[in-house]
N, C-alpha and C positions, 0 to 999 in steps of 0.2 A: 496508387494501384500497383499492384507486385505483376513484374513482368513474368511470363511463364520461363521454364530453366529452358524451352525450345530458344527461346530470344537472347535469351542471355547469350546461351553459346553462341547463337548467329552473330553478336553484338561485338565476340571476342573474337569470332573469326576474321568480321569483317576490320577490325582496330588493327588485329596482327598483319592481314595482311595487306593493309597501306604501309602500316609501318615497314613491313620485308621490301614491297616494292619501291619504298622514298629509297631508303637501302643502297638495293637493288641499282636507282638510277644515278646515285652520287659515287658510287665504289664500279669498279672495272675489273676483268681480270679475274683476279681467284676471289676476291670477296664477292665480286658479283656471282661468278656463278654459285659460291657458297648460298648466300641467300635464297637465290633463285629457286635450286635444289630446297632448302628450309622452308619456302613458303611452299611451295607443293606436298612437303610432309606433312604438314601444318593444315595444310585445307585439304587432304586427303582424310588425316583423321578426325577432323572437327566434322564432314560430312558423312563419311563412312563411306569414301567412294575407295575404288584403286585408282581412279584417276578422273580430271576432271572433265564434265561431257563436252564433247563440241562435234559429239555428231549433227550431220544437216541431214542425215539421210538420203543421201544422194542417188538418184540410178543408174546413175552414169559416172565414167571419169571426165566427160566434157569434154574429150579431144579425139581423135583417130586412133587407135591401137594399132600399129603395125600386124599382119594376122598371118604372118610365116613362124613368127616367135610365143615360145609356151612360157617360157621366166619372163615373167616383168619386173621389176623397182622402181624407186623413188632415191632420188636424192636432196637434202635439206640441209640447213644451217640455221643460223638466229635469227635469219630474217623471217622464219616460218614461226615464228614463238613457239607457246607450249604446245605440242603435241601430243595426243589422247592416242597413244598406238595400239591401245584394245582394240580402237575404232580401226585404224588401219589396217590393223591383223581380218578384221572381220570381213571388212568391206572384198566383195565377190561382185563380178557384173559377166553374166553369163559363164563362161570357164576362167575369166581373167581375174587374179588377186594381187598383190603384192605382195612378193618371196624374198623381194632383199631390198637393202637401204644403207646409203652412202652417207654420211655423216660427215660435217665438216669440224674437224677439231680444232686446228691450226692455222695459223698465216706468220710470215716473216717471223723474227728471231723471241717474239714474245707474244707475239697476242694467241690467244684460246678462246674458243666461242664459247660464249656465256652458256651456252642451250647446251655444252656436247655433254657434259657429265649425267646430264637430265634424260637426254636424248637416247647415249650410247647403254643406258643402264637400261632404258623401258624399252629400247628395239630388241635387245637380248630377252628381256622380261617376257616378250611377248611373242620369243622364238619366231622374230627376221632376223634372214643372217644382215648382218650387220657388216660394214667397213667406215673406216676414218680415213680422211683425206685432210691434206696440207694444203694451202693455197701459197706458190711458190713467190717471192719476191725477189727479180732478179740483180736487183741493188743491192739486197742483204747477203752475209758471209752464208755458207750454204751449211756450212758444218754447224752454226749456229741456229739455223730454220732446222736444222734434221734435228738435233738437238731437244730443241723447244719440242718437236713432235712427239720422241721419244720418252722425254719427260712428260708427258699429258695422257699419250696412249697405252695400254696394254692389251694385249692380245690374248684370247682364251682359243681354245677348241675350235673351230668352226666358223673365228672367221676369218673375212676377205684380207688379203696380203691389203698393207699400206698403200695412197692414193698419191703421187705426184700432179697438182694441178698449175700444170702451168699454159697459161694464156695471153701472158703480155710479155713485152721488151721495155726493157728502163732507158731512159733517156741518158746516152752519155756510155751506155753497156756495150760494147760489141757486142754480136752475135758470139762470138768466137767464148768468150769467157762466160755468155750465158750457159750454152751448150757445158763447157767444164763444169761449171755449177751444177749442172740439173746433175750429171755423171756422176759426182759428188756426194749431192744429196741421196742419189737412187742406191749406191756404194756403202754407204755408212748405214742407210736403212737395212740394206738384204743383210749385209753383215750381222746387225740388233738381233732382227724375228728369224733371220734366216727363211726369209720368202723374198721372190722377185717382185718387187713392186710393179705397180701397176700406172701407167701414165693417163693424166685427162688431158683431152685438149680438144680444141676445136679444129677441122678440117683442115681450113685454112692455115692455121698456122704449124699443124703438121707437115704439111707439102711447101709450106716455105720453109721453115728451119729444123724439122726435126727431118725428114725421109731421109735417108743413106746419111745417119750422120750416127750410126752404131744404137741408133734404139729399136731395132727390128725384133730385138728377141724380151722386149719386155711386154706384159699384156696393156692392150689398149683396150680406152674408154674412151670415144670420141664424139664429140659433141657435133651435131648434125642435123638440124631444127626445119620440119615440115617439107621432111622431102619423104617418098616412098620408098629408097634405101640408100646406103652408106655409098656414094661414088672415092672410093677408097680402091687403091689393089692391095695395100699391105692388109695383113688378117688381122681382124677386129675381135674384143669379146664382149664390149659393152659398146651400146647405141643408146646418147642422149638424145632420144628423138623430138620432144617437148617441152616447154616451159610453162605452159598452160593447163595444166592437168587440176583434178581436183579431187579430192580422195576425201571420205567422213574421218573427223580427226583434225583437220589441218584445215586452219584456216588461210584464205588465200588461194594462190597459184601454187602448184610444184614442181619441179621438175621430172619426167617421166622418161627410164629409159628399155631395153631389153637388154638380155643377157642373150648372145650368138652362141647357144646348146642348151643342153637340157640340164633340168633341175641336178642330176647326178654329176655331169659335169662343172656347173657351180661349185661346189660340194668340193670336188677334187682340186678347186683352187684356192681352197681355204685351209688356215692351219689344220694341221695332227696333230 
């Protein structure tokens, strides 16, 4: 019996993309995300989608919305897998949407998230402003983390200056030469895009090792999880408020933060 030509294609799409994903999970790095990126082109046009569905339809974001703040985001990495950001572009729950999203490109002196190329292409595509973030390693040479960043990212029009995430101390590191690191990486980056970066970190370890140690005039992002507002004095611009959020698009948890102004002020802290 002659299969219909509907089966055949289903037959080929489904052959390609095991074979992209085996790929996919033996290669690292730039082939990985090569493939990864291939198989989505691949089952985009074998279906006729722009992208693949994983809306739930949600009615909610699942978690508390801060309700002083009008910009909300999301920030994600690999551990979010594919991402349908048509779906996240749309999703609205009463006035609340999601305006912007933090992208995780980099960690230490070579690694690249499989997802950013995927990622950083279809958050632009789907007109959120968009930023890339480093995940800082305070073992690794610092010129070589900035480095790796620079090589992976490129910046257009509109968006968010580069992300310094740093969160831990290395075993063996002073404080003392971590601190020159981060200076370092923050240095060479403004230098590249010529924007002042922007630092993540959680609370805590801003008031132990970063407060009056000369990062007062860079903008912060501070991670700050199920409280009703930032117990911060120095000035904030982004508030990690959740890790439990849940947006149509994204399967899993995400992270949910606000932006401290309005949409226009956003705007004014992203490239010209």
């Amino acid at each position: 019996m002659f299969k219909k030509r509907g089966d055949s294609k289903k037959m080929l799409y489904v052959i390609l993309s095991l074979l992209l994903i085996s790929i996919a999970i033996i290669f690292h790095d730039e082939l990985s995300r090569f493939f990864i990126k291939t198989y989505y082109q691949i089952s985009n046009a074998l279906t006729g989608e722009d992208d693949a569905d994983q809306s739930k339809n949600l009615k909610n974001f699942g978690i508390p919305i801060p309700s002083k703040y009008t910009v909300h985001g999301i920030d994600i990495s690999r551990y979010q897998n594919y991402i349908d950001w048509k779906e996240v572009k749309k999703m609205k729950v009463d006035s609340i949407k999601i305006s912007f999203a933090f992208i995780k490109a980099t960690e230490g002196k070579t690694r690249i998230d499989r997802y950013f190329d995927i990622n950083w292409d279809n958050a632009k595509k789907n007109q959120l402003i968009r930023g890339a973030y480093h995940f800082y390693r305070p073992q690794v040479n610092s010129k070589l983390q900035a480095e790796n960043f620079i090589n992976s990212v490129s910046l257009l029009k509109g968006d968010l200056p580069p992300v310094l995430d740093i969160e831990t101390l290395a075993s063996g590191i002073h404080i003392s030469n971590t601190i020159k690191g981060l200076k370092n990486w923050l240095k060479i980056i403004e230098n590249h895009y010529q924007l002042k970066p922007i630092i993540y970190t959680n609370i805590d370890f801003y008031n132990k090792y970063l407060i009056n140690n000369g990062f007062e005039s860079y903008p912060l992002w501070i991670a700050h999880y199920y409280e009703k507002k930032v117990s911060l004095s120095q000035r904030w611009h982004f508030w990690q408020h959740n890790d439990k959020g849940k947006v149509n698009g994204i399967s899993g948890d995400v992270d949910f933060n606000v932006f401290n102004g309005n949409i226009e002020e956003l705007r004014s802290l992203c490239k010209k």
